[in-house]
N, C-alpha and C positions, 0 to 999 in steps of 0.2 A: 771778592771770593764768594762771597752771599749769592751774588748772580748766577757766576759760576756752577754753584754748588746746585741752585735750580734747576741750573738747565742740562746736567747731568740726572737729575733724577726725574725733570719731567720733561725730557727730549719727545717723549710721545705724544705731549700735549702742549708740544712750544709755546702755541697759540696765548698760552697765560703767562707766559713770561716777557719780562720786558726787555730782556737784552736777547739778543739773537745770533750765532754767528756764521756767516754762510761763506763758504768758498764760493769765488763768484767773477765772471769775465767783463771788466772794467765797462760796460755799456755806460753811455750818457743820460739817454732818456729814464727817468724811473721805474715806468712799468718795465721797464728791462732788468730791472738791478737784479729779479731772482733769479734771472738768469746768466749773471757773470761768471765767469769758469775759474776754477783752482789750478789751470794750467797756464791761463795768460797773466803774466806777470811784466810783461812788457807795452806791447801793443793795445789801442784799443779797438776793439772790435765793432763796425757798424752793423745794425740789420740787417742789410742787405748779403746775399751770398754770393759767395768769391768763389765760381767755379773754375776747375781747371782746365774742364775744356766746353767752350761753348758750343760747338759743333760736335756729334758723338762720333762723325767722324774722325776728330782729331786723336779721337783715344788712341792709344798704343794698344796693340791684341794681348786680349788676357788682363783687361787693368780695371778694376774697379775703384767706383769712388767709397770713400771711408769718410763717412760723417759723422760729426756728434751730434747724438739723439735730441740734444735740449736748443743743438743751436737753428739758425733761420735755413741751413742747407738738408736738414731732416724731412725725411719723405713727411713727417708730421707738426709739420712745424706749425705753429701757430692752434694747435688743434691737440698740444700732450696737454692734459688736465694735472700734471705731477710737478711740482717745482721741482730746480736743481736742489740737490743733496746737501745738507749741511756738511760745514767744516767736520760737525762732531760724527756724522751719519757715514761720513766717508770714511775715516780714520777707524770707527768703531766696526764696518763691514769689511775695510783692509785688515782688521787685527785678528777676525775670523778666519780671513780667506786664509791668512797667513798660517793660522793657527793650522788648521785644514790639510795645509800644503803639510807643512811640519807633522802631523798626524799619519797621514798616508805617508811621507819619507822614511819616520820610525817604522813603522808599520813591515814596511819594507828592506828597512836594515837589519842585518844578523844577529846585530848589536843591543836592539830593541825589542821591548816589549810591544804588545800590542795597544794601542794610545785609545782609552774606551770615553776620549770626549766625544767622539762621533762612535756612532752606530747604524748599524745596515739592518736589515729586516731580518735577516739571515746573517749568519759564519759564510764570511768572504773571504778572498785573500787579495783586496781591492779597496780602499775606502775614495768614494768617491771627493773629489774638491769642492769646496762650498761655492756656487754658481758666481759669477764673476759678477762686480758692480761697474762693468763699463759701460763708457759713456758714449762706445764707436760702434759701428756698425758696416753692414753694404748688403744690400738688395739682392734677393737671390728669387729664382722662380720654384715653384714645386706643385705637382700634380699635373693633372690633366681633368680640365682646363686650368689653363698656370696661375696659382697665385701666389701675390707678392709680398714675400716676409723679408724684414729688416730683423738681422741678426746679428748681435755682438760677438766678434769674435776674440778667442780665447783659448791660448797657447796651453794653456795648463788642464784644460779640460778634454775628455775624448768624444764622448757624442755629442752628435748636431742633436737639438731638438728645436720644437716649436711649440707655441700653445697658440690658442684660438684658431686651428686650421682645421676647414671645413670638409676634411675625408669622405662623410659621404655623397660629396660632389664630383671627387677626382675619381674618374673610371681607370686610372692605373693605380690606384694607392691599393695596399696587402698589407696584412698586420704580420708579423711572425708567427709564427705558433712554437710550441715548447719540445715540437718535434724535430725544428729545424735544426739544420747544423747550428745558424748563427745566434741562436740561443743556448748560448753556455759561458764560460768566464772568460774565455779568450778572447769575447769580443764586448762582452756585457757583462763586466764581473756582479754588478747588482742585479741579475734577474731573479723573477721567481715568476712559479706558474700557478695555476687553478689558484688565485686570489681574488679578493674583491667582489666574491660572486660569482665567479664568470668560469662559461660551461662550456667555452669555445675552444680551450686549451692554447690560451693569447699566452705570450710573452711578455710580460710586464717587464720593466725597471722600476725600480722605489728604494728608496733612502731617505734617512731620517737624522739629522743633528741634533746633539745635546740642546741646540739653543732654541729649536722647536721647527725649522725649517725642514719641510716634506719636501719632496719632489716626487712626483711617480707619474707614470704614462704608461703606452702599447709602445714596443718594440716594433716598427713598421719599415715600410720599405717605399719609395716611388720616386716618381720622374724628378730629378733638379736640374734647375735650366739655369746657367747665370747671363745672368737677361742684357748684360752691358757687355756680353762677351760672347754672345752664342752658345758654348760650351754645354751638351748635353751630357745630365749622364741618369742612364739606363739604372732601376733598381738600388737606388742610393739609400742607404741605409739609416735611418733618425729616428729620434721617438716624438710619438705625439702624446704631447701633455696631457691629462686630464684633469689637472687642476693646475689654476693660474696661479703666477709668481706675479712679486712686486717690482718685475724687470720692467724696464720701460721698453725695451726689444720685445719685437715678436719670439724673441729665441736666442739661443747659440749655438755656434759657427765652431765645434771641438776641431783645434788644431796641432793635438800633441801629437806623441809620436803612437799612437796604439790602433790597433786593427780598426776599430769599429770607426775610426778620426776621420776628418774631411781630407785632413795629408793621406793617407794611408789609401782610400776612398776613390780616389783621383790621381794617384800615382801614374796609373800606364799613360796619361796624357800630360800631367804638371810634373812629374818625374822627381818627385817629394822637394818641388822648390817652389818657393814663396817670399813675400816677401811685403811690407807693410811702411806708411807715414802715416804716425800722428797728425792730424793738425794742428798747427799752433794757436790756432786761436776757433773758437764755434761757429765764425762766420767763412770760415775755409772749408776747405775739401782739400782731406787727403786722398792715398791710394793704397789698393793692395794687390799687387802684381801677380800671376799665377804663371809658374813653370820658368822652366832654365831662361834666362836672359844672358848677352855678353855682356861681362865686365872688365875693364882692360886690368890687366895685371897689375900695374903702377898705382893704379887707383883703387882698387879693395884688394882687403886681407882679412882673411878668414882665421877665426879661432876656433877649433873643435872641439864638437860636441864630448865631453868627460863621459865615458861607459864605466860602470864598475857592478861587481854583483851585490853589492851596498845601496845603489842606487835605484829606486823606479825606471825601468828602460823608457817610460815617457814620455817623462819631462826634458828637458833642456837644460844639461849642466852644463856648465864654463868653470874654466876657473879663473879668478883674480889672481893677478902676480904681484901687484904693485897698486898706491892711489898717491894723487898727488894733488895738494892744496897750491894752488899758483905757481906751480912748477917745481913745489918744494915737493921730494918724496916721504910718506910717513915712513916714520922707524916702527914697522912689523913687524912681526917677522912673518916670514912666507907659511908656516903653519897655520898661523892666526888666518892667514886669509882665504887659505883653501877649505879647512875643516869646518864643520864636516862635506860643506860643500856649497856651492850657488848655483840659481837655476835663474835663466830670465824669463819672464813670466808677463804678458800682454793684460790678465785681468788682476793682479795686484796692482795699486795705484803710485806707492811709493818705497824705496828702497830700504830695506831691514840688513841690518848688516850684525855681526856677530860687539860685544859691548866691549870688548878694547878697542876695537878698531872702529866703530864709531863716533866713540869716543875722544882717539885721536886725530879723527879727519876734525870733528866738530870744534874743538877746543885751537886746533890749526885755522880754522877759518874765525872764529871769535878774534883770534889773535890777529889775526891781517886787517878785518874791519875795524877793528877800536885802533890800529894804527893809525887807518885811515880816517879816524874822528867818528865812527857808528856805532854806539855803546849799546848793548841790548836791554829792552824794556821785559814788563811783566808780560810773558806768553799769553793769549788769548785764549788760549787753546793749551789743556793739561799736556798733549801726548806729543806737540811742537815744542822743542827747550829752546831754542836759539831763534828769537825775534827779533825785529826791529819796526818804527816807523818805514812805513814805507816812503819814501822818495826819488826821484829818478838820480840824483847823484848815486843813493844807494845802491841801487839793480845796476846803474854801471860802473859804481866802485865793489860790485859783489867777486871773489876771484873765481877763476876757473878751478873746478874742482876735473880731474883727469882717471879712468878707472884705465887699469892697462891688462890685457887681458892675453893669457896665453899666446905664444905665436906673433908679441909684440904687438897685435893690436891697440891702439889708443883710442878712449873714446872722450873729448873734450868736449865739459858740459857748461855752458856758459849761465848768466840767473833763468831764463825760461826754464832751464831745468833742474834747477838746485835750489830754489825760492818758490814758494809756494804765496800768491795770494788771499789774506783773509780781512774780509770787516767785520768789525764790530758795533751792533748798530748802538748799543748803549754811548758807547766814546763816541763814535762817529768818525770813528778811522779806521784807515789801512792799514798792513800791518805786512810785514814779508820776511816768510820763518822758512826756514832750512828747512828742505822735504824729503827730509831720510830720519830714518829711525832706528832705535837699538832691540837687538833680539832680546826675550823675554827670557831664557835657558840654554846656558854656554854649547848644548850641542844641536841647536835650531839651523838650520837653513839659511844660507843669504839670499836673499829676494830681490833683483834687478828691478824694478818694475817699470808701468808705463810711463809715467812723469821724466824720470831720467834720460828713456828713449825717444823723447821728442826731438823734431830738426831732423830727424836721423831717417835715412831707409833703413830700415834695418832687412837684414836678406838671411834667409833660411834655408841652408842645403842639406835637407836631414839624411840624402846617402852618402852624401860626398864631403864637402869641405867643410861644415859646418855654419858659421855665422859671423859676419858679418854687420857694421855700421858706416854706411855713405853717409858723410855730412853735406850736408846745405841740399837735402834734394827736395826737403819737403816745402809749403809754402805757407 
C-alpha cells in the first residue's frame, strides 16, 4: 500500500517512484513494453502493421482506417515523444470525462440543478464534455493547400476542432465573426465575442473546468477533404485552437448529434449514418464507414435511439433491458437499469453502470471464476475491484458477460472486452481486472464505453433506426 499511496500522490512525477503501473499491449521486445495497450488482453501484438487493405484500391467507398495513435499503424509512429497513459492516468481522465457527461446530463434534466463542477466563461445553457482521451483516430484533409490532421473521434463531443493548423496558409480558411448567424448557442453554445484583445469581432469558443483544463480557439470555417475517400465538403465548420492540449491527436472528429457535429455537417451526403471498429489490438487497423450501407435484415438489429425532454438531444441514449453473466440473467429489476439513463459514448474508456447493478453483474462473475479455481488477488489499481493473475486458462475461463438492449438486441462480450490488462512493475506481473466500474451518485448516467465496444462494428443511424452491433467484423 506504501507504493500505492505514492503513486497516487506523485503520479506527476512518477519518474521517483519505484513501482509503476501502465496499462499496456503484451509487446515482447522491451523497448516496446510502454507501449502495450489496456485493450489487448488476448493477443500479442507484433511491430509491424496489420493493414486492411494493402492496395487503396481495395477500400470500400466512404471507409476510413481507424488507428491507435501510440501503435506502429499511426501516421506518427515511431516519432510520438508521449508514452502510452498509465493505468492510473486512464481511469483518472475516464472519471472526469464521466464526471462531465453527468454534469451536462443534470444540467439538462428538469430535475436538476445546475452542476457548478464545470464552468463556462459565460451563463450557458450548454456545458461543454471534457475533451475525450482516445487513443483512435483517422486522417482527414483541411484547407487549401490541404493538410493532414489525425483526429480522435468522439461520439459524445460536437465540434471538430484542431490545434497546430497553419490558417494563414489555407487561402479558403475564414474565421467567423460574431455577426454570423453561426455564432450563437444553437450551434456554439460556448461562444463569446470581443475577448482576448481582439478588435476583429472573431467568434471565439472557450471553456474552462473545475480541474484547470482550458480549451479556447476561432470559430472558423474551410475546405475538409477526407483524403481515403475523396469526399469534399465546402465551408465545414471547426474551431482552430489557439492553445495546445495534451491530446496526442492533432484534434477531434465531434460526432454527436448537434448542429455544429461532423454528423449533422455532412448529413446531405452520409445521410446521418456512420459507423466505426475498434481495433483489437495497436498493430491493427480498424475502420470507420461513412453513410447508409446494406445490411441484410437477418444479420443486424437495431436499438433506438431513447428521445426524452430529460435528456440532451445529443448524446446517444439506449436503454438496457436485461445483463447476463454466462447466460445467467441478473435479478434487476428493469428500473434499476434504465434510470436515469445510458448513453454510448466512443471517448469514455470503460463502462460505469448504476451501484446495484454493478454490483451484481460483478459479484455473478467472482462467482463463476472461483468456481472455476480463479480467486481474486489484491487489485493493483484502487478504482479496479475484481483482479486476478493473469493467465491464459484465465482469459479463456473468463464468462461472457451479455448487455441486451432494447428491441432484443444482444451484445456478447467475451475477455477482450470485460478484462482489462495491467502490469505492475514492482511484482513483475500481470494482472487481469474487470473493466467496468460503479457510478459515484445513484442518479448518474450509465456509460457504454469503448473497451466494451471492441470486435464490434458498431453502426449509427441517427435519423432512422438507431444502433446497432455486428460481431466479428473487426480485425
Amino acid at each position: 500500500m506504501t507504493v500505492l499511496n505514492c503513486f497516487f500522490h506523485l503520479m506527476m512525477i512518477f519518474h521517483f517512484c519505484s513501482s509503476f503501473l501502465f496499462i499496456l499491449f503484451p509487446y515482447i521486445s522491451v523497448k516496446s513494453l510502454a507501449l502495450e495497450s489496456h485493450f489487448d488482453t488476448v493477443e500479442t501484438a507484433p511491430d509491424q502493421c496489420k493493414r486492411l487493405f494493402t492496395d487503396p484500391k481495395e477500400r470500400p467507398k466512404s471507409t476510413l482506417e481507424v488507428f491507435n495513435m501510440y501503435g506502429p499503424c499511426s501516421p506518427t509512429a515511431g516519432k510520438n515523444p508521449k508514452n502510452m497513459p498509465s493505468a492510473q492516468e486512464i481511469l483518472h481522465h475516464d472519471r472526469l470525462r464521466v464526471e462531465s457527461l453527468q454534469a451536462r446530463f443534470k444540467h439538462n434534466s428538469k430535475t436538476n440543478k445546475y452542476d457548478t463542477r464545470f464552468k463556462d466563461t459565460k451563463e450557458v445553457t450548454h456545458i461543454p464534455v471534457l475533451r475525450s482521451n482516445s487513443l483512435y483516430a483517422i486522417s482527414v484533409g483541411l484547407g487549401t493547400p490541404q493538410q493532414i490532421k489525425t483526429l480522435a473521434f468522439d461520439t459524445g463531443s460536437d465540434m471538430t476542432w484542431v490545434q497546430g493548423y497553419n490558417h494563414d496558409i489555407s487561402t479558403s480558411f475564414k474565421s467567423i465573426s460574431c455577426d454570423s448567424p453561426f455564432c450563437n448557442t444553437s450551434y456554439i453554445p460556448y461562444h463569446t465575442c470581443n475577448k482576448f484583445g481582439d478588435k476583429e469581432n472573431t467568434c471565439y469558443y472557450s471553456a474552462k473546468y473545475e480541474d484547470g483544463v482550458r480549451f479556447k480557439g476561432v470559430f472558423s470555417k474551410d475546405i475538409l477533404k477526407i483524403t481515403q475517400t475523396g469526399e469534399v465538403f465546402q465551408n465545414f465548420l471547426f474551431g482552430f485552437s489557439t492553445e495546445s492540449s495534451n491530446l496526442v491527436a492533432d484534434g477531434m472528429l465531434g460526432l454527436d448529434k448537434s448542429q455544429v457535429s461532423f454528423v449533422s455537417q455532412t448529413s446531405d451526403i452520409y445521410k446521418g449514418m456512420f459507423s466505426y471498429c475498434i481495433p483489437s489490438s495497436p498493430s491493427k487497423i480498424g475502420f470507420m464507414k461513412l453513410g447508409p450501407r446494406d445490411y441484410p435484415n437477418d444479420d443486424v438489429k437495431f436499438t433506438r435511439f431513447i428521445t426524452s425532454s430529460n435528456y440532451d438531444p445529443s448524446f446517444y441514449f439506449i436503454d438496457i433491458t436485461s445483463i447476463k453473466v454466462a447466460g445467467v440473467e441478473l435479478s434487476i429489476g428493469k428500473f434499476d437499469l434504465i434510470f436515469p439513463g445510458t448513453i454510448i459514448d466512443s471517448g469514455t474508456t470503460y463502462t460505469y453502470l448504476p451501484k446495484n447493478v454493478y454490483r451484481a453483474m460483478r459479484d455473478k462473475f467472482r462467482k463463476k471464476m472461483r468456481i472455476l479455481g480463479h480467486l481474486i488477488v489484491q487489485s493493483p489499481i484502487r478504482k479496479l475491484d475484481t483482479c486476478y493473475y493473469k493467465s491464459r486458462d484465465l482469459v479463456e475461463d473468463a464468462p461472457t458477460i451479455t448487455f441486451i438492449f432494447q428491441g432484443g438486441v444482444s451484445v456478447d462480450m467475451d475477455a477482450s472486452a470485460t478484462l482489462v490488462s495491467v502490469f505492475d512493475y514492482q511484482q513483475k506481473r500481470r494482472f487481469a481486472c474487470l473493466a467496468f466500474a460503479e457510478n459515484i451518485n445513484d442518479d448518474d448516467l450509465s456509460v457504454f464505453g469503448n473497451h466494451q465496444q471492441r470486435r464490434f462494428e458498431v453502426v449509427y443511424d441517427v435519423y432512422g433506426e438507431g444502433l446497432a452491433f455486428i460481431p466479428n467484423k473487426c480485425p
